[in-house]
C-alpha positions as CSV (number, residue, x, y, z in Angstrom):
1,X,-11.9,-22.0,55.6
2,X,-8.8,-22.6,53.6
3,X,-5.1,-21.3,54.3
4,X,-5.8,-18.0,52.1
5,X,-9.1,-17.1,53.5
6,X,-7.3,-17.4,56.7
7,X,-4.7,-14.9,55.7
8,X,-6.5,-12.1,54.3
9,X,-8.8,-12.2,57.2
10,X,-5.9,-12.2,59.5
11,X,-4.6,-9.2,57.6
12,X,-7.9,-7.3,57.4
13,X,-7.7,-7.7,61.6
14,X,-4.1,-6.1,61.5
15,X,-5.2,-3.5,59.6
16,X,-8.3,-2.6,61.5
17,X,-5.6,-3.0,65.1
18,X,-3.9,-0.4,63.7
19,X,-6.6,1.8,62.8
20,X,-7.8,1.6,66.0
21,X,-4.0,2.7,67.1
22,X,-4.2,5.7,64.6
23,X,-7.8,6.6,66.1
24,X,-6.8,6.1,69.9
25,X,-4.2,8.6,69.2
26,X,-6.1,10.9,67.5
27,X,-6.1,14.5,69.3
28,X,-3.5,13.6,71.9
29,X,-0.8,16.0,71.4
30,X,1.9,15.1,73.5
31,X,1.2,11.5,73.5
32,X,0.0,8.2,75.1
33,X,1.7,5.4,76.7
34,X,1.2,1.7,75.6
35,X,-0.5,1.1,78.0
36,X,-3.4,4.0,77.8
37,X,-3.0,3.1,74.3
38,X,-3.7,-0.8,74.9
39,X,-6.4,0.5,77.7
40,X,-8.3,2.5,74.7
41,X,-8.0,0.1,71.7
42,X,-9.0,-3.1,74.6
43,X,-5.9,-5.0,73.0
44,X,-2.9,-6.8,75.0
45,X,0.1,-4.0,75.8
46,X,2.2,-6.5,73.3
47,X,-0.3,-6.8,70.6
48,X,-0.2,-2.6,70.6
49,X,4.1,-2.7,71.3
50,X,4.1,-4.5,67.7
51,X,1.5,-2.5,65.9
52,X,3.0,1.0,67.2
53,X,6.5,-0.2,66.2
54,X,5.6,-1.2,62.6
55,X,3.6,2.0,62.4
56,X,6.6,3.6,63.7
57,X,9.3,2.3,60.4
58,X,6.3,4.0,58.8
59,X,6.7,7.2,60.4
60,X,2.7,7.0,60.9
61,X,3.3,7.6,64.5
62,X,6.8,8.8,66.5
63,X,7.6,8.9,70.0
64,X,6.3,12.7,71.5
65,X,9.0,15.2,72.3
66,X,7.5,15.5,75.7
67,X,8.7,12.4,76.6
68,X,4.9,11.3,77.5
69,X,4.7,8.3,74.8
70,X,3.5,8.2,71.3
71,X,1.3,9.9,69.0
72,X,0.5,10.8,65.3
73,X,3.4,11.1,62.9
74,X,4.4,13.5,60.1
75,X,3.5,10.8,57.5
76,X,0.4,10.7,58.7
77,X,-0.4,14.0,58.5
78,X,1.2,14.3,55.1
79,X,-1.1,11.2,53.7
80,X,-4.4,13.6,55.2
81,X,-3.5,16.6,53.8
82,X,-2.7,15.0,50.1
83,X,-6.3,13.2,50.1
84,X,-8.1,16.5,50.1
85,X,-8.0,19.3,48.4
86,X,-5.0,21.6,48.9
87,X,-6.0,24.9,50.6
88,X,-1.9,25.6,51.0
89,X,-1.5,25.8,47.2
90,X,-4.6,28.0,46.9
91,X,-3.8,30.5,49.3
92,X,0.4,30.0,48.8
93,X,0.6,33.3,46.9
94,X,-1.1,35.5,49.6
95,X,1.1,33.7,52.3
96,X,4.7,34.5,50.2
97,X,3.1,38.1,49.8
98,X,2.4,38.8,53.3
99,X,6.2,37.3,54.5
100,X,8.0,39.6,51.7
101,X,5.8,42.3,53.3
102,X,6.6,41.5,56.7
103,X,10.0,39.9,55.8
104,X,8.9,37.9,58.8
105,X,8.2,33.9,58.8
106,X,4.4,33.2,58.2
107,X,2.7,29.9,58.8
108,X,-0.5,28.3,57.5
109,X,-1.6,25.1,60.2
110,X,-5.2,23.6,60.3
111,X,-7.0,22.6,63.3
112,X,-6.9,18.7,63.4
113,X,-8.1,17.0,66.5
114,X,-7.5,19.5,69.5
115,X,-3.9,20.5,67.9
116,X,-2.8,23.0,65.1
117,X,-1.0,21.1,62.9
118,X,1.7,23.2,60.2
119,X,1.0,22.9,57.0
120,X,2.6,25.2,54.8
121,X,5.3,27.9,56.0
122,X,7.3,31.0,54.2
123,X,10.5,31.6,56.4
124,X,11.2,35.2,57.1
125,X,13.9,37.2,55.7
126,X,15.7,38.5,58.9
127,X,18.7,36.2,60.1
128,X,16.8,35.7,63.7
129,X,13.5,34.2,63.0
130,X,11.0,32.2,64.3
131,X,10.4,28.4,62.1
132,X,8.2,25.4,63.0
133,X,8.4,22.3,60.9
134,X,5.8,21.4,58.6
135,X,3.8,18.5,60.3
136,X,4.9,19.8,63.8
137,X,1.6,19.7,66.3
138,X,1.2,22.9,68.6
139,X,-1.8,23.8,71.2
140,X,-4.3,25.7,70.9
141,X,-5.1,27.6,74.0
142,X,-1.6,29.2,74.2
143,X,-0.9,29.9,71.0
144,X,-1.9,32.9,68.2
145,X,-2.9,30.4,65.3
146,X,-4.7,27.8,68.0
147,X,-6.8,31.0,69.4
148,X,-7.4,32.5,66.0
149,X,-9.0,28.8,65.5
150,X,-10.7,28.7,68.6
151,X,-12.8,31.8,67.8
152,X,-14.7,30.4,64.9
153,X,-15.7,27.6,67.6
154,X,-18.9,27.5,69.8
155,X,-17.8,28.7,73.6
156,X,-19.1,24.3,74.4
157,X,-16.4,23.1,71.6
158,X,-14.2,25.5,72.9
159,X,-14.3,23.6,76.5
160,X,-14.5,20.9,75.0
161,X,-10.8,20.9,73.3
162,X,-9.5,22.9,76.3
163,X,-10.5,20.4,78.8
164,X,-9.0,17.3,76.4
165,X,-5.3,19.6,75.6
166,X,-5.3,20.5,79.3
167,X,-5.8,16.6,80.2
168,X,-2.7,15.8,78.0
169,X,-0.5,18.2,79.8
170,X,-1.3,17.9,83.4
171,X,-2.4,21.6,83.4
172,X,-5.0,23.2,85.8
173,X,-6.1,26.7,84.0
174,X,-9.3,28.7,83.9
175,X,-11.9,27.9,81.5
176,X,-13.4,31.0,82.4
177,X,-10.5,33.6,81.7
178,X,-10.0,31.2,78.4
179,X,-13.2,32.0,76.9
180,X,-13.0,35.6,77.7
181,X,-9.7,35.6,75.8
182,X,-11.0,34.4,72.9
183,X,-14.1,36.6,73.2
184,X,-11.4,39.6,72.5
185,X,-9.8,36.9,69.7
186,X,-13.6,37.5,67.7
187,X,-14.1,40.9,68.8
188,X,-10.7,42.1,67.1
189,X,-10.8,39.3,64.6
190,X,-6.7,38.3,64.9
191,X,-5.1,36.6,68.0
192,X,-2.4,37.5,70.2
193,X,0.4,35.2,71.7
194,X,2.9,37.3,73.1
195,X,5.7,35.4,75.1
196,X,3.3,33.0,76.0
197,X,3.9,30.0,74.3
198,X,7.2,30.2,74.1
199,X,9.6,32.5,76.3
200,X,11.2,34.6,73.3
201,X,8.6,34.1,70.4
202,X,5.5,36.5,70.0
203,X,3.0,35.5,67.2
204,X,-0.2,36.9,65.4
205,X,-2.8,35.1,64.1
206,X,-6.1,35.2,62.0
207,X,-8.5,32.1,61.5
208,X,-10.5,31.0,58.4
209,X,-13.3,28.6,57.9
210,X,-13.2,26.4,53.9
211,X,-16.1,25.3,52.6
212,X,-16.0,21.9,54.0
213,X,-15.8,23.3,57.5
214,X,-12.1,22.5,58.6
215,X,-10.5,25.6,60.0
216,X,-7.3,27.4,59.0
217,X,-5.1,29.4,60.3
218,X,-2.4,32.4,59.5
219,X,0.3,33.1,62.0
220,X,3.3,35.6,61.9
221,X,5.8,34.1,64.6
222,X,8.8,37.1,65.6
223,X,11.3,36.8,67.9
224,X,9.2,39.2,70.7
225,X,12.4,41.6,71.0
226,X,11.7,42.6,66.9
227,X,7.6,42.2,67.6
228,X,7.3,44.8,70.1
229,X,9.0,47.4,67.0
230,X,6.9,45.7,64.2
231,X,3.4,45.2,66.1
232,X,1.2,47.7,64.2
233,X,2.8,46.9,60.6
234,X,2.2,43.1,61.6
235,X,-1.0,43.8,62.3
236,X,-2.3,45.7,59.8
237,X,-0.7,43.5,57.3
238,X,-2.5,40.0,58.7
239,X,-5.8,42.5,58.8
240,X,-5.6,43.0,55.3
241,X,-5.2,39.4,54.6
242,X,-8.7,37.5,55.7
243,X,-11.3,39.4,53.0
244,X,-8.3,38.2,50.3
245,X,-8.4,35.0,51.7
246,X,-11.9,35.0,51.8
247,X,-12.3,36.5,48.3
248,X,-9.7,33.8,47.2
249,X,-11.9,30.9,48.5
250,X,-15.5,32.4,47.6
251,X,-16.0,32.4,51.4
């Protein structure tokens, strides 16, 4: 084998190291160690140290905000969402309707992994409002856009993501009052957070499925002090929304 041969096999093996980095990381929200990292990918804790932190100057991954490690960057998500097809700039117009309606901030995230990742957002009008950053990751069983997701799922993929986003967190909650919830969350057809996620913030959600089967979401975040006045317009407004959106996507 001569010296170039060598070389492009030894990059082809970098490559496929960090892959398997991206992959490990896939669907843990609030992060993982080197180590679990190292433990998952069956590679040395320093092979992985060097791999994360050239994936890092990429800003393919980033250290979590909980403090719990590393996980999937903004780039990354950005480099996913530019491959496909863009449902953001299909549906854009309905989203910028429904905020100047509302004057509140509305979101678009898609279900990737067992997060909700932001995709597209129209900030609200009113001087206190609620904003997430594009690319941000949020959970799914606490949150309007996560249940309004949830609800297109089968009850087993349901668990299934609960039980891997409660893993990440350390939380011990009930399946069973879970799936009840978001028996309501297909029975009324939007979601509710209200406080829950975050002390302050009150969303409401509704959930779409493309044709290529990844699922969408809607959200209207408002400060809960404004949400508790503006409920029934919010409501009504998101309701009107999904046969557009349907309609709009030959759903």
């Amino acid at each position: 084998m001569d010296k170039e041969e060598a070389g492009s096999r030894s990059g082809i093996q970098v490559i496929a190291r960090a892959a398997a980095v991206l992959r490990a990381l896939r669907g843990a929200t609030t992060g993982l160690s080197l180590g679990q990292i190292a433990d998952r990918v069956r590679l040395p804790r320093s092979t992985v140290q060097r791999i994360v932190a050239a994936l890092q100057e990429e800003r393919l991954v980033i250290a979590s905000s909980a403090g719990s490690g590393i996980r999937l960057g903004p780039e990354l998500h950005s480099l996913a969402e530019a491959a496909r097809y863009n449902v953001a700039d299909t549906i854009r117009p309905l989203l910028q309707e429904l905020c100047e309606k509302t004057e509140e901030t509305v979101d678009l995230s898609v279900l990737r992994g067992s997060a909700m990742v932001f995709i597209d957002q129209f900030p609200g009008s009113h001087r206190l409002r609620a904003v997430s950053a594009v690319g941000e990751a949020f959970p799914l069983t606490t949150t309007a856009n996560g249940r309004a997701c949830l609800a297109l799922l089968p009850d087993q993929d349901i668990a299934r993501l609960a039980k891997t986003e409660w893993a990440h967190t350390g939380e011990s909650r009930d399946l069973g009052a879970l799936l009840a919830r978001i028996a309501e969350v297909r029975e009324a057809g939007v979601a509710f957070d209200e406080d829950e996620h975050t002390k302050g913030i009150s969303a409401l959600g509704i959930g779409f499925t493309d044709w290529q089967g990844d699922h969408y979401a809607i959200s209207i975040p408002v400060p809960t002090m404004r949400y508790r006045e503006s409920r029934q317009l919010l409501l009504s407004s998101i309701e009107e929304l999904r046969p557009r959106v349907a309609k709009l996507l030959s759903l």
